[in-house]
C-alpha positions as CSV (number, residue, x, y, z in Angstrom):
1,X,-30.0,-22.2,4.8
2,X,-28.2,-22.4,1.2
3,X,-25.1,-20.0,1.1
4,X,-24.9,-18.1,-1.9
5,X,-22.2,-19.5,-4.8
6,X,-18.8,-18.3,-5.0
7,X,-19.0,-14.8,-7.3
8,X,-17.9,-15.6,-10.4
9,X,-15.0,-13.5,-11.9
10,X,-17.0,-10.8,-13.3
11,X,-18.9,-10.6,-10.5
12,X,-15.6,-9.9,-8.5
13,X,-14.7,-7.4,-11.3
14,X,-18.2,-5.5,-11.1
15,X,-17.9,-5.6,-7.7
16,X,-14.6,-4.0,-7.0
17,X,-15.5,-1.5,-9.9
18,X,-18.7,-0.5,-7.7
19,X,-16.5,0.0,-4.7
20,X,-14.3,2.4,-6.0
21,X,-16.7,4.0,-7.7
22,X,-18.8,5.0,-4.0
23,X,-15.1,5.4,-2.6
24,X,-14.6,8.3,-4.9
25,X,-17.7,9.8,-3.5
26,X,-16.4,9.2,-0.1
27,X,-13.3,10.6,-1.1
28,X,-14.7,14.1,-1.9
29,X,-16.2,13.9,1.5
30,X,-13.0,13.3,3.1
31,X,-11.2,16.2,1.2
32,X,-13.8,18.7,2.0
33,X,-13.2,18.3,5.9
34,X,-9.3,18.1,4.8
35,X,-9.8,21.3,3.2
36,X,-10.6,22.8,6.7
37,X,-9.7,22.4,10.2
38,X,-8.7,18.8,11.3
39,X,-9.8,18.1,14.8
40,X,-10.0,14.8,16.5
41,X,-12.8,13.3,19.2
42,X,-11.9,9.9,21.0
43,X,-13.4,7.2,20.6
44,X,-14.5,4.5,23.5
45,X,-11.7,2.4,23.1
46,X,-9.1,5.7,22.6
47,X,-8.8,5.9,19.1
48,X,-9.3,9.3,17.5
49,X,-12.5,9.8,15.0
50,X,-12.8,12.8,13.0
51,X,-16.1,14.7,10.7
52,X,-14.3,13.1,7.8
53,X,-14.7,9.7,9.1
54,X,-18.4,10.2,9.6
55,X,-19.2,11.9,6.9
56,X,-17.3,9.6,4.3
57,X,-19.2,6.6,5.9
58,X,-22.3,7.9,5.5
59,X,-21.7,8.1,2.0
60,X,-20.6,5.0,1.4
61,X,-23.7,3.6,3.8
62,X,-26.3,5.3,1.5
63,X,-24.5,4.1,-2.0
64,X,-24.1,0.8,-0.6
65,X,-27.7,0.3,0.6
66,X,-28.8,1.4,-2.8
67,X,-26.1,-0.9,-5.0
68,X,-25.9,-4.1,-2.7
69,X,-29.3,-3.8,-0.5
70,X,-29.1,-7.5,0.6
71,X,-25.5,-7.8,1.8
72,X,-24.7,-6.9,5.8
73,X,-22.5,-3.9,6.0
74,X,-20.0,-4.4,8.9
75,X,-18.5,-0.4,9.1
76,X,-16.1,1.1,11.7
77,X,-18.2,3.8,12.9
78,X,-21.5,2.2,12.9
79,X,-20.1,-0.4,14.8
80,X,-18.1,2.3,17.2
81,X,-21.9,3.0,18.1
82,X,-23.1,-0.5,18.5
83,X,-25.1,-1.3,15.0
84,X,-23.6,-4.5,14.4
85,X,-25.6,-6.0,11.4
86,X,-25.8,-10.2,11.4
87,X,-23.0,-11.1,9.1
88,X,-23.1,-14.6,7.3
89,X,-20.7,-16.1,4.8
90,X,-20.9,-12.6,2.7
91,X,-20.9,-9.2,3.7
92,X,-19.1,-6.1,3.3
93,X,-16.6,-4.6,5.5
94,X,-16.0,-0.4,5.2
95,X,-13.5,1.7,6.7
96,X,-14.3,5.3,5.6
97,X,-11.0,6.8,6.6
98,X,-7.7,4.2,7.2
99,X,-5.0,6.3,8.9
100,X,-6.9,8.6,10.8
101,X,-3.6,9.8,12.4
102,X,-1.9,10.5,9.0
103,X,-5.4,12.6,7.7
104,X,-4.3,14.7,11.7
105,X,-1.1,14.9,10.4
106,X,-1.7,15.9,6.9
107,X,1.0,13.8,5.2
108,X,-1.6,12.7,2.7
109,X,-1.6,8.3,3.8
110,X,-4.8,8.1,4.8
111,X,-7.2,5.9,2.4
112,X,-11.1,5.1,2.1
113,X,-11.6,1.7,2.0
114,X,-14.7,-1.0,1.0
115,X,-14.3,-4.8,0.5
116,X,-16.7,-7.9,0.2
117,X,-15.9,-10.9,2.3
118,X,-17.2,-14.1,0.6
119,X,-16.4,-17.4,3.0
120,X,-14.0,-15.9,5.3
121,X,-11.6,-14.2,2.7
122,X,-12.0,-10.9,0.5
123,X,-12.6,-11.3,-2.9
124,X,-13.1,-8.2,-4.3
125,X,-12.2,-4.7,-2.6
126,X,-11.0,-0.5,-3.6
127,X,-8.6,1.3,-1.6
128,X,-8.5,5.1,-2.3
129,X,-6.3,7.6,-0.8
130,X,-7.4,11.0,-2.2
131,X,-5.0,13.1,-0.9
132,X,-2.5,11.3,-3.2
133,X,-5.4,10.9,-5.7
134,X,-4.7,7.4,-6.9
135,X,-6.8,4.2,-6.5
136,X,-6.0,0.3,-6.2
137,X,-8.7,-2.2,-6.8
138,X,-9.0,-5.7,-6.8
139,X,-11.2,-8.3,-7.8
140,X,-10.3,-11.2,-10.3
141,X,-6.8,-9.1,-11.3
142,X,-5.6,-5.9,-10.1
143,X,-5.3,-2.6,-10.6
144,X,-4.4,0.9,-9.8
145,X,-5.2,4.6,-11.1
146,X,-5.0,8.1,-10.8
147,X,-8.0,9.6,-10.0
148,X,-8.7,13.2,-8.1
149,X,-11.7,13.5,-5.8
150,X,-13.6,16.0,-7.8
151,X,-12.8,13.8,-11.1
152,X,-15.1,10.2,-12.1
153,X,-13.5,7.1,-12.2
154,X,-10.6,7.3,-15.1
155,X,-11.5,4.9,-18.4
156,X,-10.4,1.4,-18.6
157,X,-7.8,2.7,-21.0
158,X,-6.0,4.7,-18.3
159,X,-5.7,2.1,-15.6
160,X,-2.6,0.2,-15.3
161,X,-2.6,-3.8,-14.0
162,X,-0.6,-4.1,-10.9
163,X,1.0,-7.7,-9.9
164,X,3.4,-8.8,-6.3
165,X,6.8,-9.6,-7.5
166,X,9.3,-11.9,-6.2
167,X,11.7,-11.1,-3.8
168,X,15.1,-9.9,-4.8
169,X,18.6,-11.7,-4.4
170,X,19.5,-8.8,-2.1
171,X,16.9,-9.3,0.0
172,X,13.2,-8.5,0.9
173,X,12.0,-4.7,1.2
174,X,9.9,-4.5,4.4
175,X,6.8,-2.4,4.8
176,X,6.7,-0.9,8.1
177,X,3.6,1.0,10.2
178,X,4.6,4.6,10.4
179,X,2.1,5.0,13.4
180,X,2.5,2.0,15.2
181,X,5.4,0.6,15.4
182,X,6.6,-2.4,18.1
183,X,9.4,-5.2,19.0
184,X,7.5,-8.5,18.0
185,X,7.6,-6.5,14.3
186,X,11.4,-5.7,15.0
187,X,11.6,-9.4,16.3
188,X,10.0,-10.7,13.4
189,X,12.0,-8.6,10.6
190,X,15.0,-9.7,12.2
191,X,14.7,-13.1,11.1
192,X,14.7,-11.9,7.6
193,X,17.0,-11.3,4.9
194,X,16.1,-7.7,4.8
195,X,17.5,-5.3,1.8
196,X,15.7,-2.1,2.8
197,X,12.4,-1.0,4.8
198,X,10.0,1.7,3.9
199,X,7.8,3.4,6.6
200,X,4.0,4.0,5.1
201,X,0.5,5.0,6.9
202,X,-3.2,3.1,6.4
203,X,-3.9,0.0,3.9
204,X,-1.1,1.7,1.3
205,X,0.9,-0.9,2.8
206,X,-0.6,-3.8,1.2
207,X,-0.4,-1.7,-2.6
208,X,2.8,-1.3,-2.3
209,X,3.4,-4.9,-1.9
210,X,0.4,-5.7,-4.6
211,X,2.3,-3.1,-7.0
212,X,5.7,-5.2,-6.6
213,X,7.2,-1.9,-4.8
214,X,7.7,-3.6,-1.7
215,X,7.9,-7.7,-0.2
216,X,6.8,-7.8,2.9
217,X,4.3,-6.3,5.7
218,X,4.3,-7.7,9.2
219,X,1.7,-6.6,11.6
220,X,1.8,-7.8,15.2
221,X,0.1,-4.6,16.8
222,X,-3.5,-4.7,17.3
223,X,-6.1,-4.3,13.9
224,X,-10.1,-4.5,12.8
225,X,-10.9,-6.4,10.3
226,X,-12.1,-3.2,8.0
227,X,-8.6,-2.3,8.4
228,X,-7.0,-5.3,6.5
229,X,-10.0,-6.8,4.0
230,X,-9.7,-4.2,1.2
231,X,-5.8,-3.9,1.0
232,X,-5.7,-7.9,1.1
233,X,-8.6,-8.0,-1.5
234,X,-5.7,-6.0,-3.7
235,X,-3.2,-7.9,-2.7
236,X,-4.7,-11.1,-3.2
237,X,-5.9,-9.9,-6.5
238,X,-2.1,-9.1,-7.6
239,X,-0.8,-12.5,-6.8
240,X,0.6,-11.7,-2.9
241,X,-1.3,-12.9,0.3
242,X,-2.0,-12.8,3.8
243,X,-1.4,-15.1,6.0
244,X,-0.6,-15.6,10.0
245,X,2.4,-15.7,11.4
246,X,2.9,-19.7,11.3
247,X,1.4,-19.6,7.7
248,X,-2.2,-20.4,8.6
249,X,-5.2,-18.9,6.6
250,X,-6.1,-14.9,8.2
251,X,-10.0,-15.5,8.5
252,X,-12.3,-12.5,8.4
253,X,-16.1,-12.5,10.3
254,X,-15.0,-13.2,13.5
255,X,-18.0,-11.5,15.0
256,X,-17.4,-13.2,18.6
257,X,-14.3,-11.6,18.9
258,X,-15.4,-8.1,18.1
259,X,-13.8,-8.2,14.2
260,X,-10.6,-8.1,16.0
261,X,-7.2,-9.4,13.8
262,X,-4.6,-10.9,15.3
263,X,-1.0,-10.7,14.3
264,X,-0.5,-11.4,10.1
265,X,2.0,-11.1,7.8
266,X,1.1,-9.5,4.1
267,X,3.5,-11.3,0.9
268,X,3.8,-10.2,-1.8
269,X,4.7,-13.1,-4.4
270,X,6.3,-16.5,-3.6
271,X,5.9,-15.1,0.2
């Protein structure tokens, strides 16, 4: 069997428009249980799952079938409940609600997130935290927006083109997990020359590096693939990168291994 082409740029750029586009949507579903009374179930495998999450990923299931109805889906929830589409060299990963423990908290860092793998890497992906009403999207460049749930997506006018910057001379700025937290990330920071370190929830992580307000993101603790894909797909669009710990490439569709990451480290530029 042929795999398909590379997408061209514009194709990348269509894309990522497409997926913030249905990540608005899903973002008003989000905000409507936020609105309300925040209770948590458990999942199988212990992590909490809330209305929010399943109503924002049926949303982004429906729009998705209709805009891209030949590309598996790989989705957190569906998969929590065993629909595990064949994925081949492209498909789309979808987490409906990143930061499921900030939306419990209500501190606002909790994001909707859509991405298309092509070959093992994202190319083109939307991260939308509506609490904070502001998007990031990347395809072939960058950018970020504000944008309130019960608002369309902001003209081309309004959007400003985000890029990684280089590290300072006083040192890096470290992005840190405010929910999960452990020593081979303390272990691995102290290595570095470290100037300050912020504590943020969910895939904002990776935007802060893409929007050069931040250097570095290690992650040692454990991650899905739908965690990562559309916060890299920013990064990667803003010049920064993801890589493993020893510098090797961070591969996505590892279907044998249950779309389980292991450790990475997120750069921003020059990483």
């Amino acid at each position: 069997m042929t795999e398909p082409k590379p997408p061209t740029d514009a194709e990348r750029d269509a894309c990522a428009q497409e997926f913030a586009r249905i990540a608005l949507l899903a973002g008003r579903a989000v905000m409507e249980v936020y609105a309300g009374e925040c209770e948590a179930r458990h999942k199988v495998d212990a992590s909490p799952v809330t209305e929010a999450d399943e109503r924002a990923e049926a949303v982004i299931l429906a729009e998705l079938r209709a805009a891209f109805p030949d590309l598996p889906v790989i989705a957190e929830e569906s998969v929590s409940r065993g629909v595990i589409p064949t994925c081949g060299a492209r498909f789309i990963l979808v987490d409906p609600l990143d930061g499921t423990r900030e939306f419990l908290a209500r501190n606002g860092e909790f994001t909707v997130n859509i991405a298309l793998v092509d070959s093992g890497a994202p190319v083109a992906g939307a991260v939308y935290a509506p609490a904070l009403g502001k998007f990031w999207v990347g395809g072939a460049s960058a950018w970020s927006c504000a944008a309130a749930p019960d608002e369309g997506l902001p003209p081309l006018a309004s959007r400003r083109r985000i890029k990684a910057r280089a590290p300072g001379a006083a040192g890096l700025v470290a992005l840190c997990s405010r929910s999960h937290g452990d020593a081979a990330t303390e272990a691995f920071l102290a290595g570095l020359s470290i100037a300050g370190r912020v504590n943020a929830g969910s895939s904002l992580k990776f935007c802060l590096i893409a929007e050069g307000e931040a250097d570095v993101y290690p992650r040692f603790g454990p991650t899905m693939e739908w965690d990562v894909a559309a916060g890299e797909a920013v990064l990667r669009a803003a010049g920064g990168r993801v890589a493993t710990p020893d510098g090797g490439a961070f591969v996505y569709g590892k279907a044998d291994a249950g779309f389980r990451n292991g450790p990475f480290i997120a750069w921003g530029k020059a990483g």
